[in-house]
PDB file of N, CA, C and O in Angstrom, chain B, residues numbered from 101:
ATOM      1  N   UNK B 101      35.451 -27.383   1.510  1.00  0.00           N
ATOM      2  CA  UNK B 101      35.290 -26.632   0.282  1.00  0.00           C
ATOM      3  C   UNK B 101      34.720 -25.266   0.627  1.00  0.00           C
ATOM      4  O   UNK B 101      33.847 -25.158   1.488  1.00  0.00           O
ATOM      5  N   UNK B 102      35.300 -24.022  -0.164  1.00  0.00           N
ATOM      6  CA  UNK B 102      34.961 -23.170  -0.209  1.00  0.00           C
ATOM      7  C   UNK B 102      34.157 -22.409  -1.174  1.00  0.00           C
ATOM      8  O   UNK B 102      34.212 -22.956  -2.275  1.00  0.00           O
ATOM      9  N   UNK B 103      33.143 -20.933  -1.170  1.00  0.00           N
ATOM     10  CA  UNK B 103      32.560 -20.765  -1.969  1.00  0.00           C
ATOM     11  C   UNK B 103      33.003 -19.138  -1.886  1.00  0.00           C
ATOM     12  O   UNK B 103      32.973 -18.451  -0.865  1.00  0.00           O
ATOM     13  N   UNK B 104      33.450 -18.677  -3.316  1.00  0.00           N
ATOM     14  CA  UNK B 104      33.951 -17.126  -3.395  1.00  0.00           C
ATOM     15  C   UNK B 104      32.007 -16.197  -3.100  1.00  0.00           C
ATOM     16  O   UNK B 104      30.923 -16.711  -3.376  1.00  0.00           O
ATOM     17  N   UNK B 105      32.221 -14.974  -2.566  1.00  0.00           N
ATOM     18  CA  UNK B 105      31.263 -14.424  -3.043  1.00  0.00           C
ATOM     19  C   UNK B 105      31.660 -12.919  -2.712  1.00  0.00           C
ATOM     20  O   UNK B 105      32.076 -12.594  -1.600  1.00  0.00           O
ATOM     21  N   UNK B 106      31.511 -12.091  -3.689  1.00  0.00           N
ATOM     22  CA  UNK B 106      32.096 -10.970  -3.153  1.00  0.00           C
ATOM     23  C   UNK B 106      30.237 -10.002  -2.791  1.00  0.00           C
ATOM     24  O   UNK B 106      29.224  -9.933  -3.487  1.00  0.00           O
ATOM     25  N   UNK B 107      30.524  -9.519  -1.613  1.00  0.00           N
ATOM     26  CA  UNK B 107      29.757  -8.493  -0.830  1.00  0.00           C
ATOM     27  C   UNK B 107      29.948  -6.954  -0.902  1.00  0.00           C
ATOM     28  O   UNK B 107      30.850  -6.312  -0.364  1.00  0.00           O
ATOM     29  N   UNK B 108      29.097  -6.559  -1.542  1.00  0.00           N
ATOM     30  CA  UNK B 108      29.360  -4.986  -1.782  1.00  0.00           C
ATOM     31  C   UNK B 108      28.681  -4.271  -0.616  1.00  0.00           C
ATOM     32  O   UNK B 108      27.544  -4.235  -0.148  1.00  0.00           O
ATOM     33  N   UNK B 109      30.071  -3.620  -0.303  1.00  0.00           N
ATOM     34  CA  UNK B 109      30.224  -2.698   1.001  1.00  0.00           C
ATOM     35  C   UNK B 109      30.456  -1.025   0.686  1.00  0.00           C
ATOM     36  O   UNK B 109      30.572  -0.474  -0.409  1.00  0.00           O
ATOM     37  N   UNK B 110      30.475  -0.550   1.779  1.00  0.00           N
ATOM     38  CA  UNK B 110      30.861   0.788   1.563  1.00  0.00           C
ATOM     39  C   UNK B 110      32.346   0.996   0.960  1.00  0.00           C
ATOM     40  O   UNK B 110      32.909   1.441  -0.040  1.00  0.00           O
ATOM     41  N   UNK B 111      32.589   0.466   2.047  1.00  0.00           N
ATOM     42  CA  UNK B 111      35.036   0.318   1.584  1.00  0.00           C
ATOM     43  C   UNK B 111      35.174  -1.179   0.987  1.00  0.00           C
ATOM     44  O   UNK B 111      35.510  -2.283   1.416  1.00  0.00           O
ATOM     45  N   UNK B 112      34.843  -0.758   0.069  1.00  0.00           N
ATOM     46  CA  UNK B 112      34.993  -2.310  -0.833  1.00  0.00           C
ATOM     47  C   UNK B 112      36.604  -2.938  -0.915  1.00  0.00           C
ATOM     48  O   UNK B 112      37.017  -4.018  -1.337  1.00  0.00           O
ATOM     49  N   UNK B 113      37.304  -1.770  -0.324  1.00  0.00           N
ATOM     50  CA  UNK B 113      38.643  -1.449  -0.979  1.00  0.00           C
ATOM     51  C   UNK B 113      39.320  -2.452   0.053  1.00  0.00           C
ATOM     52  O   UNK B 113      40.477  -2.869  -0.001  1.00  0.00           O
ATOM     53  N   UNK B 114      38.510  -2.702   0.849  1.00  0.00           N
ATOM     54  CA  UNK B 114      39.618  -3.654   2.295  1.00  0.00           C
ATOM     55  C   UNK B 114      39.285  -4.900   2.328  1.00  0.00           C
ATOM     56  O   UNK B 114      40.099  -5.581   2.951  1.00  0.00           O
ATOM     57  N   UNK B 115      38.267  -5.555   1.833  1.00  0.00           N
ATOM     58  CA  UNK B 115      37.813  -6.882   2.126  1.00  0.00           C
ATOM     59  C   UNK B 115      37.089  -7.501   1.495  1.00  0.00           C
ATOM     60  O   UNK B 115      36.435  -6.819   0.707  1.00  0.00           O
ATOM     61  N   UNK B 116      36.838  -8.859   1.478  1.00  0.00           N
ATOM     62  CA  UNK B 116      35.555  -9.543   1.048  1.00  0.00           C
ATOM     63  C   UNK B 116      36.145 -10.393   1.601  1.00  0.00           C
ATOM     64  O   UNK B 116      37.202 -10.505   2.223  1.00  0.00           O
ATOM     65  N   UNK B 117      34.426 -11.676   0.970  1.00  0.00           N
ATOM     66  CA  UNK B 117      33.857 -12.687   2.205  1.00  0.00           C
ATOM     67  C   UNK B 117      34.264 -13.727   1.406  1.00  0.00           C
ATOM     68  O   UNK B 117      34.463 -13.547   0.205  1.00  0.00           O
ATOM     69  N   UNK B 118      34.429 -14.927   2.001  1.00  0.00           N
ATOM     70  CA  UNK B 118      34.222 -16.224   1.395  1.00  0.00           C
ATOM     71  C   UNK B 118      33.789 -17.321   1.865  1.00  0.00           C
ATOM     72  O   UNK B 118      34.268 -17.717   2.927  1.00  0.00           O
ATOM     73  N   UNK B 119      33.153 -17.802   1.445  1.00  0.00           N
ATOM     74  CA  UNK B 119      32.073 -18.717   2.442  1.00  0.00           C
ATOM     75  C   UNK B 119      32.615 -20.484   2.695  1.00  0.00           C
ATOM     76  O   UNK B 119      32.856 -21.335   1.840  1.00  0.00           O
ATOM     77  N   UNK B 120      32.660 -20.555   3.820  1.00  0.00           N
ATOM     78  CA  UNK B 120      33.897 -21.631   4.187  1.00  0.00           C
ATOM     79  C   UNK B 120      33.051 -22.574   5.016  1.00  0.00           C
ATOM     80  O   UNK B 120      32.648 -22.001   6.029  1.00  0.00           O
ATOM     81  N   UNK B 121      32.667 -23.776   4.926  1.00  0.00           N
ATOM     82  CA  UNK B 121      31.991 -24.601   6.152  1.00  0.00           C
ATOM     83  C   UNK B 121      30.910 -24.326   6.347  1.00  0.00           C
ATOM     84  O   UNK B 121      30.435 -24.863   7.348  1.00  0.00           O
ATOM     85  N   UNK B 122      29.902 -23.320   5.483  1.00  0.00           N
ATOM     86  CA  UNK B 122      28.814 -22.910   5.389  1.00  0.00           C
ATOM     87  C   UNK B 122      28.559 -21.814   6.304  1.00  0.00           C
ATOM     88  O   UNK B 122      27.442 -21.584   6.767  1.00  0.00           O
ATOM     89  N   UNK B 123      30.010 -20.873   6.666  1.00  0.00           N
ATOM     90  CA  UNK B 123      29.928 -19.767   7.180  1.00  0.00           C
ATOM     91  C   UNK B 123      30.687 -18.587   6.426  1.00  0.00           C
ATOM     92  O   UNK B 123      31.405 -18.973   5.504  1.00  0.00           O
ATOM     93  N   UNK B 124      30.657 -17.469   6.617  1.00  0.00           N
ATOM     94  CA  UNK B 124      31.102 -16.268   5.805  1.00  0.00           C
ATOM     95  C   UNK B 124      32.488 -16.043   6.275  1.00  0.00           C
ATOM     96  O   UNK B 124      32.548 -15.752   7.470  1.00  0.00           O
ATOM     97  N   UNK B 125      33.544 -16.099   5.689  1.00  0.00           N
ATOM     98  CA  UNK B 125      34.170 -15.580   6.506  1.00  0.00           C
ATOM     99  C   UNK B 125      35.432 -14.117   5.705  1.00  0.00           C
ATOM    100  O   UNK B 125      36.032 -14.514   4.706  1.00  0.00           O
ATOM    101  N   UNK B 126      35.674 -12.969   6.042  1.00  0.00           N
ATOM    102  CA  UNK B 126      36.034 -11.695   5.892  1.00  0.00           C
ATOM    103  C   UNK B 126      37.317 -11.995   5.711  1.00  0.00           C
ATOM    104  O   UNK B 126      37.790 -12.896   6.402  1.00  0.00           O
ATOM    105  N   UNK B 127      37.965 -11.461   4.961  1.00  0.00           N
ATOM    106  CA  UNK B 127      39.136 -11.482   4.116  1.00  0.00           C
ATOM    107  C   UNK B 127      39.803 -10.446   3.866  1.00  0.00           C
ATOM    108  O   UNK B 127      39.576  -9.905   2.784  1.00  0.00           O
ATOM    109  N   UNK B 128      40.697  -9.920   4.657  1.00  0.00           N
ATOM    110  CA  UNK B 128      40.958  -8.495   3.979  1.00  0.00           C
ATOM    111  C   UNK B 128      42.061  -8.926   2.806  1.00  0.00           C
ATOM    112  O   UNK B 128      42.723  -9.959   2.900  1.00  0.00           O
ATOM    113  N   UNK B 129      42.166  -8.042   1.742  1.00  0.00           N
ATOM    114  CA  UNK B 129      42.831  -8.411   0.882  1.00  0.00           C
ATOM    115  C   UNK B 129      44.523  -7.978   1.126  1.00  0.00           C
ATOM    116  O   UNK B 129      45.390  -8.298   0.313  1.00  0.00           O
ATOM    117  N   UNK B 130      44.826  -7.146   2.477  1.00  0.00           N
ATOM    118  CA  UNK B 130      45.665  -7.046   3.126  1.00  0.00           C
ATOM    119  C   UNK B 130      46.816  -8.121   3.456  1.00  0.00           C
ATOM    120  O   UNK B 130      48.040  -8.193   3.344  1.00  0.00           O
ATOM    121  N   UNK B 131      45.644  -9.000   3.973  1.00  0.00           N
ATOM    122  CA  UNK B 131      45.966 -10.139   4.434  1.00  0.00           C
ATOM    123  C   UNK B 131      46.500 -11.055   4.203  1.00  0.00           C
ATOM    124  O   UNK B 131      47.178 -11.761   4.950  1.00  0.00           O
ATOM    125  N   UNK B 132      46.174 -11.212   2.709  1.00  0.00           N
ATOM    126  CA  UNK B 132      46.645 -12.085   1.115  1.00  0.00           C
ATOM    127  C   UNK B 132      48.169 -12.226   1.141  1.00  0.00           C
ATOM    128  O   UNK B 132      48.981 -11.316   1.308  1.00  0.00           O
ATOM    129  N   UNK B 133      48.408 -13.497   0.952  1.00  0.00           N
ATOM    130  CA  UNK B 133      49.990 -13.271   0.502  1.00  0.00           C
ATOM    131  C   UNK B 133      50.091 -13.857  -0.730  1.00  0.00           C
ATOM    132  O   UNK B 133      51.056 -13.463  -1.385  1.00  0.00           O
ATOM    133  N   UNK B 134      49.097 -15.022  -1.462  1.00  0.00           N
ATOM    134  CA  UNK B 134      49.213 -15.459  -2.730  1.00  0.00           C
ATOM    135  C   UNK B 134      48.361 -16.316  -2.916  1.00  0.00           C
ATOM    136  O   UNK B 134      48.073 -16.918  -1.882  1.00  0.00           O
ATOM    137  N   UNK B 135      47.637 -16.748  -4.124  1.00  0.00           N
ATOM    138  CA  UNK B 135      47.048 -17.734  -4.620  1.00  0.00           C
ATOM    139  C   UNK B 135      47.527 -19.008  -5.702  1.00  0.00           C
ATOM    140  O   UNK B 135      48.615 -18.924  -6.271  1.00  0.00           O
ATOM    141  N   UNK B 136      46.802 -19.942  -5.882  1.00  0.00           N
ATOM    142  CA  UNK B 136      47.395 -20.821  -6.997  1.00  0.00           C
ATOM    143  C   UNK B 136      46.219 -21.201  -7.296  1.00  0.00           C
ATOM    144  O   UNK B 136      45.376 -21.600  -6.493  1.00  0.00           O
ATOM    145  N   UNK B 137      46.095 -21.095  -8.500  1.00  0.00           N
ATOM    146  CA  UNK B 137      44.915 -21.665  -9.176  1.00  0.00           C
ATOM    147  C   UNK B 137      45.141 -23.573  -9.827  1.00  0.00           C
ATOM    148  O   UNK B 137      46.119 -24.147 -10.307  1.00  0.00           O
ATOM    149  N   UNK B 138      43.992 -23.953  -9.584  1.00  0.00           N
ATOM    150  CA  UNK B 138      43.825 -25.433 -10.275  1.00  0.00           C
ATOM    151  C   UNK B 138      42.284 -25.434 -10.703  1.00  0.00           C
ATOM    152  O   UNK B 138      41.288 -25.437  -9.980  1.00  0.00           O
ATOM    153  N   UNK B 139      42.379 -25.429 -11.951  1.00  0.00           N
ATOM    154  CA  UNK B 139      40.983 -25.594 -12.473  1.00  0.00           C
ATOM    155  C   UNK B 139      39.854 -24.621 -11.893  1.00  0.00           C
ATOM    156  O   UNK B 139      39.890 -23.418 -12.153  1.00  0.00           O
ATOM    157  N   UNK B 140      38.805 -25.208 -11.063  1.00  0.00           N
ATOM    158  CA  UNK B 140      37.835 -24.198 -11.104  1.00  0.00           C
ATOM    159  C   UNK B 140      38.219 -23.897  -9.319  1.00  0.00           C
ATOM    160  O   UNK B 140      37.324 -23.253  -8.773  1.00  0.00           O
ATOM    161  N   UNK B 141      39.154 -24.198  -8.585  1.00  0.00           N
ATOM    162  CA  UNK B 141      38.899 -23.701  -7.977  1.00  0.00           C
ATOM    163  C   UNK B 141      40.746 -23.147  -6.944  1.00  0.00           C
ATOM    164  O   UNK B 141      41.804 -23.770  -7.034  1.00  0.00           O
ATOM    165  N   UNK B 142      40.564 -22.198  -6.316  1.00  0.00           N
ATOM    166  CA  UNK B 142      41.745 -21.224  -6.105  1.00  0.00           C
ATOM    167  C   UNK B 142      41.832 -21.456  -4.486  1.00  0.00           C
ATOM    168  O   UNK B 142      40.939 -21.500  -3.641  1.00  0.00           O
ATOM    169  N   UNK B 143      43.521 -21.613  -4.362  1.00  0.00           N
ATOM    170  CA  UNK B 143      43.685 -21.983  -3.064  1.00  0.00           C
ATOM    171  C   UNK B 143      44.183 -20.664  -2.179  1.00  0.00           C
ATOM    172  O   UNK B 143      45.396 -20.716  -1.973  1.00  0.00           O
ATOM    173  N   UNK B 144      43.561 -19.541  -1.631  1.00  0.00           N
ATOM    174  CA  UNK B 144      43.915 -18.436  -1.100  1.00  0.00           C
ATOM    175  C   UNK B 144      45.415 -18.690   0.292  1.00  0.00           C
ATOM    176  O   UNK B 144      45.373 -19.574   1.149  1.00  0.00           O
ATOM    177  N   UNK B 145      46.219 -17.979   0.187  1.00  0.00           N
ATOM    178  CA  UNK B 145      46.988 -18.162   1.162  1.00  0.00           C
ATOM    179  C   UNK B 145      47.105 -17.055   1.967  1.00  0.00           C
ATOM    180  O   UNK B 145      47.776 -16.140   1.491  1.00  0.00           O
ATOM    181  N   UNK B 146      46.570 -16.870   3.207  1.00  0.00           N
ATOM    182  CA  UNK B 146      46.848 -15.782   4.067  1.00  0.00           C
ATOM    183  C   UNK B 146      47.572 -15.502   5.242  1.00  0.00           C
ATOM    184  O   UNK B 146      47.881 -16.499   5.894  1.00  0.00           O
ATOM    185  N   UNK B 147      47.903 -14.479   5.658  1.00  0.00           N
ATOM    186  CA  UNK B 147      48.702 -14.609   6.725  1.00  0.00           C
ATOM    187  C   UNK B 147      48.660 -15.834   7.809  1.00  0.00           C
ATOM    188  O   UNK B 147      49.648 -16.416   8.255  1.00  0.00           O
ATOM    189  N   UNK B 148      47.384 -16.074   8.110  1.00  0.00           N
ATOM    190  CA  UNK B 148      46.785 -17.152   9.087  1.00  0.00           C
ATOM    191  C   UNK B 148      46.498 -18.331   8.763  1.00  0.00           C
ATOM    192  O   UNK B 148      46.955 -19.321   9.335  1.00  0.00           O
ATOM    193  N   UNK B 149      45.608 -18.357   7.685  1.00  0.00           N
ATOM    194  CA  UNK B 149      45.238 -19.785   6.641  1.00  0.00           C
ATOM    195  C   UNK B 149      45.368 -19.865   5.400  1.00  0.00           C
ATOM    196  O   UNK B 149      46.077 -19.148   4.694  1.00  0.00           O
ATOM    197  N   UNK B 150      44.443 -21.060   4.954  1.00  0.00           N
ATOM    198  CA  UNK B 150      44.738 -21.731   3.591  1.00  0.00           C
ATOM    199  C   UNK B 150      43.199 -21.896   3.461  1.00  0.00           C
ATOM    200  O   UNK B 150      42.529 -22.609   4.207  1.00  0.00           O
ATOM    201  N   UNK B 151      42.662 -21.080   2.320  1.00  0.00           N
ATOM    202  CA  UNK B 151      41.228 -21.321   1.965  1.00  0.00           C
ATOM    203  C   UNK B 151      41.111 -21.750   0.076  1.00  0.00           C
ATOM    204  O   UNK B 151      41.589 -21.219  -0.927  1.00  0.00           O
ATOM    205  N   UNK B 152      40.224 -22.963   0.307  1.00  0.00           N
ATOM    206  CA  UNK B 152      40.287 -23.572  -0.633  1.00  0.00           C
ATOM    207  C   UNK B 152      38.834 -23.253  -1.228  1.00  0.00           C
ATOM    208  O   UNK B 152      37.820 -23.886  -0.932  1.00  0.00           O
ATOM    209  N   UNK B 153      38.903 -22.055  -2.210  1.00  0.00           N
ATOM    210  CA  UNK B 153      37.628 -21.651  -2.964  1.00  0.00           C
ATOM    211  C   UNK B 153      36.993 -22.108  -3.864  1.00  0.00           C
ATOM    212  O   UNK B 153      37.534 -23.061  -4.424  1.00  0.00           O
ATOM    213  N   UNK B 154      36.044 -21.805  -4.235  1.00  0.00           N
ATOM    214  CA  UNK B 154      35.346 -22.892  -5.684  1.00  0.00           C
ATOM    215  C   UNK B 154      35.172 -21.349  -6.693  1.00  0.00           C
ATOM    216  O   UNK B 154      34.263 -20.538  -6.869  1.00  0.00           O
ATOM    217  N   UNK B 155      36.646 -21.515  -7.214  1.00  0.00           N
ATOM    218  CA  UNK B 155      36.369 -20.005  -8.076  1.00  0.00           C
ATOM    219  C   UNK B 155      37.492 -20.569  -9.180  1.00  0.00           C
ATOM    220  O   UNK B 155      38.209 -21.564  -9.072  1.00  0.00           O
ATOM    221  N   UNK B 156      37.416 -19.682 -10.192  1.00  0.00           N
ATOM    222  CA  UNK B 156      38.759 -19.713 -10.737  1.00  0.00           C
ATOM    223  C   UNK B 156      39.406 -18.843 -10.857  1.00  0.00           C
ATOM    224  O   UNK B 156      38.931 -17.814 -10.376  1.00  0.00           O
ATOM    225  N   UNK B 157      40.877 -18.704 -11.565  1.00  0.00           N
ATOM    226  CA  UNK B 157      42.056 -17.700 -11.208  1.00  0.00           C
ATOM    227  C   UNK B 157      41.624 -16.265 -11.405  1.00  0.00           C
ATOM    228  O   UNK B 157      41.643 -15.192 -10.801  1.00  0.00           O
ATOM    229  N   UNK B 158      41.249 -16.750 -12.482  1.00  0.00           N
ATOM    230  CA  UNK B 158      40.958 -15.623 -13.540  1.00  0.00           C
ATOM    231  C   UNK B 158      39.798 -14.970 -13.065  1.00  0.00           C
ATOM    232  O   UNK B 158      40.114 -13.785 -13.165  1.00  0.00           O
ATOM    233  N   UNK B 159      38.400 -15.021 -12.511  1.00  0.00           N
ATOM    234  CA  UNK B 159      37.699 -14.666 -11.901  1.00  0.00           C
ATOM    235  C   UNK B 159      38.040 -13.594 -10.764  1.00  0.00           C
ATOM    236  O   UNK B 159      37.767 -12.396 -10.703  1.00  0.00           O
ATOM    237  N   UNK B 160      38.709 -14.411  -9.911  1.00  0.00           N
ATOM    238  CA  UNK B 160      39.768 -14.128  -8.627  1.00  0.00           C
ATOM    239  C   UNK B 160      40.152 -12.850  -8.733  1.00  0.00           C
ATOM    240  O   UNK B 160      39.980 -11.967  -7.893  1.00  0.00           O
ATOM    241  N   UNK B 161      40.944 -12.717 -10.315  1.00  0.00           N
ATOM    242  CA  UNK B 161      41.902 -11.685 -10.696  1.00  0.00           C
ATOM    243  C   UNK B 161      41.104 -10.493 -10.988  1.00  0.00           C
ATOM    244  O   UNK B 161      41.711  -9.441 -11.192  1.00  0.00           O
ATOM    245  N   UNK B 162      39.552 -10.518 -11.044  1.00  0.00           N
ATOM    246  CA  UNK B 162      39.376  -9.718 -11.952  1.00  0.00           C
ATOM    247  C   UNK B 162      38.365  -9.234 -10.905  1.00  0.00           C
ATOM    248  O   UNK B 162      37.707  -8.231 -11.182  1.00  0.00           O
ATOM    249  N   UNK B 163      38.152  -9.931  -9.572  1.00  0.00           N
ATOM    250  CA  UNK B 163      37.422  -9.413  -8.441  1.00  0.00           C
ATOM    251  C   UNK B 163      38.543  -8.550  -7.260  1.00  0.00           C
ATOM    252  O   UNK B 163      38.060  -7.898  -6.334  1.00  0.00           O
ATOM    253  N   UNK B 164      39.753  -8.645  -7.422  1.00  0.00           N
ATOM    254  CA  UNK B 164      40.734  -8.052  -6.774  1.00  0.00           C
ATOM    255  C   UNK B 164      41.359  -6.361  -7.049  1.00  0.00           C
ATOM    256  O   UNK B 164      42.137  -6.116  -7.970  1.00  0.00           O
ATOM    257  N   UNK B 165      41.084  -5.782  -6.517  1.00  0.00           N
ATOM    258  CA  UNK B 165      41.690  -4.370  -6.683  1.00  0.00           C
ATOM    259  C   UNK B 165      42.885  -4.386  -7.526  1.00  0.00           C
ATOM    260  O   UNK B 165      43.858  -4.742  -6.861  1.00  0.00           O
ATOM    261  N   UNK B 166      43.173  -4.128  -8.766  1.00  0.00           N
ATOM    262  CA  UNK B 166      44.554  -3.726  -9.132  1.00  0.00           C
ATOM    263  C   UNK B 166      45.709  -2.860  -8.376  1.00  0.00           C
ATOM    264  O   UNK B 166      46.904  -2.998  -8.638  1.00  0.00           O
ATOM    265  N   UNK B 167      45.199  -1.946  -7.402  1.00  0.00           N
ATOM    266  CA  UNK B 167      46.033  -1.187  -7.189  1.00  0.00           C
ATOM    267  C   UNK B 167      46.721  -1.999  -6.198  1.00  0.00           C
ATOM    268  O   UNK B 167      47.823  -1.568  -5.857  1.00  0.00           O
ATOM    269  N   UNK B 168      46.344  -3.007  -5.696  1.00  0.00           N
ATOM    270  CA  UNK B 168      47.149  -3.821  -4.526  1.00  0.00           C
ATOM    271  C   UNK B 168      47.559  -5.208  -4.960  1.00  0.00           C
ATOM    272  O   UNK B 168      48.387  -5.883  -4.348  1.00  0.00           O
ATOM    273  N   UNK B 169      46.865  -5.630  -6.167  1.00  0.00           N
ATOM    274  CA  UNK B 169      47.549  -7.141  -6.822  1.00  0.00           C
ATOM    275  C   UNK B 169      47.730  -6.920  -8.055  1.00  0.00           C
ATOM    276  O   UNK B 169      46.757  -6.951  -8.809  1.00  0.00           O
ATOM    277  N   UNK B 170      49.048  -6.639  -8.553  1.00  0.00           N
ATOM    278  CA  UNK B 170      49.712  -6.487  -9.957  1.00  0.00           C
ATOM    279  C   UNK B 170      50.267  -7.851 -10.585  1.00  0.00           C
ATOM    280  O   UNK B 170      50.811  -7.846 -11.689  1.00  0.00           O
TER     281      UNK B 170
END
């Protein structure tokens, strides 16, 4: 299980963290190829893995840059 947390950085614009196994781990939103939401929590799909967050969609959506997820 995963835990969303977004980290305010200088270039907010490239990344955030999500805390996986009780470690942080960096996310560029680059990286992203899609999500699916189920209830409270969102299954991130990235180039490399599959992170299973304790967030919901809608949350998700509204922590993500518009200019790169329409």
């Amino acid at each position: 299980m995963s835990f969303f947390r977004i980290i305010e950085t200088i270039d907010m614009k490239k990344y955030f963290f999500i805390k996986t196994d009780g470690k942080y781990v960096r996310l560029c939103f680059s990286e992203i190829l899609y999500a699916e939401g189920s209830r409270n929590y969102t299954k991130i799909f990235s180039e490399t893995k599959q992170y299973l967050v304790l967030i919901t969609m809608k949350r998700l959506e509204q922590s993500l840059p518009t200019s790169l997820f329409t």
